[in-house]
C-alpha positions as CSV (number, residue, x, y, z in Angstrom):
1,X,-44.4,14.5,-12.5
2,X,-41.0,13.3,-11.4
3,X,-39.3,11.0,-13.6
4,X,-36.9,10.6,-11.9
5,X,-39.1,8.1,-9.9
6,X,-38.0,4.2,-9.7
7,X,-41.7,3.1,-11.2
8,X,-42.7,-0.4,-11.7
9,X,-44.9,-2.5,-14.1
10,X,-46.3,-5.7,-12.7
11,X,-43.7,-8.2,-14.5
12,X,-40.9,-5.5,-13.3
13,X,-42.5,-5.6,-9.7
14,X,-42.3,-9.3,-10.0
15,X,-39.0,-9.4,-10.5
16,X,-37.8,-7.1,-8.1
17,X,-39.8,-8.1,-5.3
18,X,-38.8,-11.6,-5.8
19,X,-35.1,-10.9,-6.2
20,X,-35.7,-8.5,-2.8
21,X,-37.2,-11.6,-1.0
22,X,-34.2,-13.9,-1.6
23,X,-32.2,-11.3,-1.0
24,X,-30.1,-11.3,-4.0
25,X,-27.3,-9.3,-4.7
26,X,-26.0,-10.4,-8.4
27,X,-28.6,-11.1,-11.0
28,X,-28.6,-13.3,-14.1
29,X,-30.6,-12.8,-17.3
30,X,-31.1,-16.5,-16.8
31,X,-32.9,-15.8,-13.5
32,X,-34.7,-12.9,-14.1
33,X,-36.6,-15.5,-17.2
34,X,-37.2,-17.8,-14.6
35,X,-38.9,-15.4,-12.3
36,X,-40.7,-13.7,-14.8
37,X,-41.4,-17.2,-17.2
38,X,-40.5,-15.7,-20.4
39,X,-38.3,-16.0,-23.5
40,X,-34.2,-15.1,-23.2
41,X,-35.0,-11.6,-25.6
42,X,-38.2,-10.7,-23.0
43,X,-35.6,-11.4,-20.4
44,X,-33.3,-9.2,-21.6
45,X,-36.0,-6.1,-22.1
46,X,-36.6,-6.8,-18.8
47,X,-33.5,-6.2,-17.8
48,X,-32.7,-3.7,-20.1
49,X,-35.7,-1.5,-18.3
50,X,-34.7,-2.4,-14.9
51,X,-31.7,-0.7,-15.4
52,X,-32.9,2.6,-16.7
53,X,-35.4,2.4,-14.2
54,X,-32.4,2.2,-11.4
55,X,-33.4,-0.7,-10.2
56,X,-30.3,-3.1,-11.4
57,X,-26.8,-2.1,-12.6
58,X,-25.0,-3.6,-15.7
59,X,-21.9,-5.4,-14.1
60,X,-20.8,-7.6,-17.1
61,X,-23.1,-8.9,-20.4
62,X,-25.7,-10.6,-18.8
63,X,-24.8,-10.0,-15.0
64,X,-26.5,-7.4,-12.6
65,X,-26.8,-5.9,-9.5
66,X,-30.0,-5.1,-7.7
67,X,-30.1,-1.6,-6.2
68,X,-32.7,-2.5,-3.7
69,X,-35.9,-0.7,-1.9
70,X,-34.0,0.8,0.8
71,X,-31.7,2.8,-1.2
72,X,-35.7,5.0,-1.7
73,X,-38.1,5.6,-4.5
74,X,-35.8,7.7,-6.7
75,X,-32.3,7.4,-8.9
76,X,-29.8,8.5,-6.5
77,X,-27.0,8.3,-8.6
78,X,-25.4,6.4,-6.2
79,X,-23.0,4.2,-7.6
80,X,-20.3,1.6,-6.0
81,X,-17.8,0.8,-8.5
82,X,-15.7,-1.7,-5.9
83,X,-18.9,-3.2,-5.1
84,X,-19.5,-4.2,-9.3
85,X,-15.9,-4.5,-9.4
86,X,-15.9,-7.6,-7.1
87,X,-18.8,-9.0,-8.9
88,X,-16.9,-9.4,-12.5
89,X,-15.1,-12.8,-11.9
90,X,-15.9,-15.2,-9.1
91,X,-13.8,-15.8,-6.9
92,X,-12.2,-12.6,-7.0
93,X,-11.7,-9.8,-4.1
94,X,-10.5,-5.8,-4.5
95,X,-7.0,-5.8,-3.1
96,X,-4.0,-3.3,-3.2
97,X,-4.5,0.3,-3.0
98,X,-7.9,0.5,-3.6
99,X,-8.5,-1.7,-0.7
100,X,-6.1,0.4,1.6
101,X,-8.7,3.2,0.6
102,X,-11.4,1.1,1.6
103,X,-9.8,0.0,4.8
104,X,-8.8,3.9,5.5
105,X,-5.2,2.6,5.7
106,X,-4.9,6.1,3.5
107,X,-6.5,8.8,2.9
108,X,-5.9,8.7,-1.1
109,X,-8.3,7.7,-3.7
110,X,-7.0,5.5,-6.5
111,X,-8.9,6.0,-10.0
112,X,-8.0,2.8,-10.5
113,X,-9.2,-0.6,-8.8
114,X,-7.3,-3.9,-9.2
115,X,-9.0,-7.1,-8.5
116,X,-7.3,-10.2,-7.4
117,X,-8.8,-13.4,-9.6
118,X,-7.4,-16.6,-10.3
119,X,-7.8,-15.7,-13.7
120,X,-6.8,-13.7,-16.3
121,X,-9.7,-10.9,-17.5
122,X,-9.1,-7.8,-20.0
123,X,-9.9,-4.4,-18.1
124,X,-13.1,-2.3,-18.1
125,X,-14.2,0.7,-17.4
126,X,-16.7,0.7,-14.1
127,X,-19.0,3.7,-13.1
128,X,-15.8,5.9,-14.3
129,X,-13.2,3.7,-12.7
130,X,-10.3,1.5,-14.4
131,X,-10.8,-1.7,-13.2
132,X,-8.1,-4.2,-13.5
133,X,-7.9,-7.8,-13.4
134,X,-4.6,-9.2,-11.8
135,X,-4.3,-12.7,-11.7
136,X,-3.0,-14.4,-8.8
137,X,-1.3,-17.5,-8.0
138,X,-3.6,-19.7,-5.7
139,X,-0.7,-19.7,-3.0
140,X,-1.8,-16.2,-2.7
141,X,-5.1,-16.1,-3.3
142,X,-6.3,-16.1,0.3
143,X,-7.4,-13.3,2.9
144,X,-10.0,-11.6,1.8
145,X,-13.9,-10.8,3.5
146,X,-17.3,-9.3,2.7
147,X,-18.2,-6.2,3.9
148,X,-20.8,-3.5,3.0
149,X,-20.6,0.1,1.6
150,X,-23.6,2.3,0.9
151,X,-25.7,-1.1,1.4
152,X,-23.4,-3.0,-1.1
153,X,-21.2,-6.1,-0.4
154,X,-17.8,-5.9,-1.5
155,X,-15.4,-8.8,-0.9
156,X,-11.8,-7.3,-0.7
157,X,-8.8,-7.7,1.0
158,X,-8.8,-8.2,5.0
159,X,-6.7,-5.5,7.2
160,X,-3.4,-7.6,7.1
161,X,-4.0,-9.1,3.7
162,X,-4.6,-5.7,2.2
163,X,-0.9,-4.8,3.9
164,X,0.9,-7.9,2.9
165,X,-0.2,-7.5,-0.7
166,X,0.6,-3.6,-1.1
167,X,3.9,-4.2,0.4
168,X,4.6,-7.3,-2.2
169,X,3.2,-4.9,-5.1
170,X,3.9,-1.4,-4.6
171,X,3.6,-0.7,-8.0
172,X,-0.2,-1.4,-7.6
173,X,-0.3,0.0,-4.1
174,X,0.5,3.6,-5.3
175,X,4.5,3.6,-4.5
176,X,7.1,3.3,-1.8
177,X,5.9,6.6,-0.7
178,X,2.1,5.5,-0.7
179,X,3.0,2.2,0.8
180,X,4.6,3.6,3.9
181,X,1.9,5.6,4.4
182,X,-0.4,2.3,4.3
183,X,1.6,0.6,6.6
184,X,1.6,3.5,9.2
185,X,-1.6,4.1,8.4
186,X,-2.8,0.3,9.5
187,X,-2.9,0.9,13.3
188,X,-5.7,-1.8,13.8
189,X,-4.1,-4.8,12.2
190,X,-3.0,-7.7,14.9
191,X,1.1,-7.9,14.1
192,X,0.6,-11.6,14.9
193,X,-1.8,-12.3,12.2
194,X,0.4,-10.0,10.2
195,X,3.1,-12.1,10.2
196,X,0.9,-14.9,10.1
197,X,-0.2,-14.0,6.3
198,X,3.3,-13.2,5.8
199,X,4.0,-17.0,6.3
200,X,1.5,-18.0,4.4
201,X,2.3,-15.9,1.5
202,X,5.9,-17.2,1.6
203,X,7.6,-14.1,-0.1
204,X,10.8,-13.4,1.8
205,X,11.2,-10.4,-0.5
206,X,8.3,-9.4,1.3
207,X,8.9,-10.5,4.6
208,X,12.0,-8.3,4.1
209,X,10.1,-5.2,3.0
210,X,7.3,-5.4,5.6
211,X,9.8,-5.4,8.3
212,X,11.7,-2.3,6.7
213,X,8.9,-0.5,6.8
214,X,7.2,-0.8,10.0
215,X,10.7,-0.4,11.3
216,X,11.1,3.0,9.3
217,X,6.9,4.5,9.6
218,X,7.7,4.2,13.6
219,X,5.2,1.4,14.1
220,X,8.0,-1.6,14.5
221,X,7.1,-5.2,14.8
222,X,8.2,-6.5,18.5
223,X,9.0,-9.7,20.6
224,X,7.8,-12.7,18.6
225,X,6.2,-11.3,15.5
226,X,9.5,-9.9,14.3
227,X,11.7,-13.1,15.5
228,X,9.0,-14.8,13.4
229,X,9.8,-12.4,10.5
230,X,13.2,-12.4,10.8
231,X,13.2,-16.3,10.9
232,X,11.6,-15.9,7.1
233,X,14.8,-14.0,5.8
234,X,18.2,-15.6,4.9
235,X,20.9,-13.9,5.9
236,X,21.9,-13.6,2.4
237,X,18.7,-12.1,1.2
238,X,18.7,-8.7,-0.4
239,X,15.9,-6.5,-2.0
240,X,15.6,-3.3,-3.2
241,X,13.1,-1.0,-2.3
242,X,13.1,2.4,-4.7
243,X,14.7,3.3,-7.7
244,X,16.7,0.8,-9.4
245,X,20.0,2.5,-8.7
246,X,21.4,4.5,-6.0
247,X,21.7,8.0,-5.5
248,X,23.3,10.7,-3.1
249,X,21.2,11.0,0.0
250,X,18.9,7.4,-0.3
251,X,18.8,5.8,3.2
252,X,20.9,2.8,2.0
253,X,21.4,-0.9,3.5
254,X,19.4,-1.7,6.2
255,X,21.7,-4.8,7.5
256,X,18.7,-6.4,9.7
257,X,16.6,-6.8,7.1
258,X,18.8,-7.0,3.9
259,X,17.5,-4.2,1.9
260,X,18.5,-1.7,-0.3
261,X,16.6,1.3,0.3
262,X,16.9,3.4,-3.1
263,X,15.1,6.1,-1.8
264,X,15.7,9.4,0.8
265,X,13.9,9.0,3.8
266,X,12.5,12.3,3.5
267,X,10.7,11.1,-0.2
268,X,9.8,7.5,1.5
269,X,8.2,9.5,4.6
270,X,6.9,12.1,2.5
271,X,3.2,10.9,3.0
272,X,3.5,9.8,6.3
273,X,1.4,12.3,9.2
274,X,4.4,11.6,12.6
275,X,7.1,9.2,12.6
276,X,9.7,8.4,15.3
277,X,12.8,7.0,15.5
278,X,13.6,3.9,16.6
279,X,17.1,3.7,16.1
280,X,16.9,2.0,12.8
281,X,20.3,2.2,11.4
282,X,21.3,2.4,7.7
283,X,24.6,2.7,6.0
284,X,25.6,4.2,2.9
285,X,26.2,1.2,0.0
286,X,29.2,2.1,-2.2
């Protein structure tokens, strides 16, 4: 006998079969009484059975997600942690590096997934990922799509999004190192609706590291996306990009776009597969 089979009882068939025809995705202990017509505690057996069985997985007390017919008769073991992730706090998206993962802006692997939300959660543990719950100011909050993995919707980050929010947040994106690699790595974004988000998101810190960066990875903005860009930076503007101080050998001011790269270009490019130059020039700050 294999028990490794994804069996049913009639009220557990119920269920299932009625959650498969509406196509659900997340699953309440409130609707799975409903659908079977019993008490809050036989809800919660239900559940509770489901789950062993393989047919739902435990996103949050209360809260589910269906594993449904397609994915075959057995356990798989087949997990999606950004998919549950997502699911946690509504609205909420996987952004940052995570979602450069998803988007294969990089070929790294974070252990740990942040989740944009417009509020304030404590952190779990998912499947064997650390999820994290930033909050986000709704200014911000915007950019984001469903997509499907292994059969699962996840709502995360769009392409330029997903680059516009690693390059304001590097410490969630992996690192200056990691986020040049994201940004060469993010052939397929449209630079118009790059800068687009970038003047929505109204960071000129930002603006002033995206440029930077494009401008360094060999993938520079041109013609009007980086007039547009430009036209978000005051000429008095300055960020730093790095360490907090200087050292020997760190590129150094980049006059066109006001920062102050704290950093060797050798380290900064360390991750990044071909770069060429395009005649950025940097001088030393004393």
């Amino acid at each position: 006998m294999n028990f490794d089979l994804r069996t049913l009882g009639p009220r557990e068939a119920q269920v299932v079969l009625t959650l498969e025809a509406e196509k659900a995705s997340v699953v309440t202990i409130e609707r799975i009484r409903e659908i079977a017509d019993v008490a809050a505690s036989a809800a919660m057996n239900l559940a509770s059975r489901l789950a062993k069985k393989g047919w739902l997985e435990r996103v949050t007390p209360g809260k589910y997600m269906l594993v449904p017919a397609e994915y075959g008769p057995e356990r798989t073991g087949e997990n999606n942690a950004l998919a549950l992730a997502s699911t946690v706090l509504s609205p909420s998206y996987v952004g940052w590096w995570a979602a450069a993962s998803f988007h294969s802006f990089t070929t790294q692997k974070p252990f740990t997934i942040h989740v944009a939300a417009t509020r304030q959660a404590a952190s779990r543990e998912i499947l064997g990922s650390d999820v994290h719950f930033v909050k986000v100011a709704s200014s911000k909050f915007f950019g984001w799509e469903e997509r499907e993995l292994y059969g699962r919707r996840v709502t995360v980050s769009d392409g330029p999004k997903t680059v516009l929010d690693c390059v304001d947040r590097m410490d969630l994106s992996g690192g200056p190192a990691e986020v040049a690699r994201i940004v060469w790595g993010a052939r397929s974004v449209d630079p118009e609706l790059l800068v687009d988000y970038a003047e929505r998101l109204g960071s000129v810190a930002t603006a002033q590291r995206l440029g930077f960066l494009c401008d360094i990875v060999g993938r520079p903005l041109e013609g009007p996306p980086r007039e547009r860009l430009r036209a978000l930076i005051p000429r008095s503007a300055r960020v730093i990009v790095g360490r907090k101080d200087a050292q020997d050998g760190d590129i150094g001011y980049v006059r066109e776009w006001g920062v102050l790269a704290h950093i060797s270009k050798d380290a900064l490019l360390s991750d990044v597969p071909r770069v060429r130059s395009f005649g950025m020039r940097a001088k030393k700050v004393t």
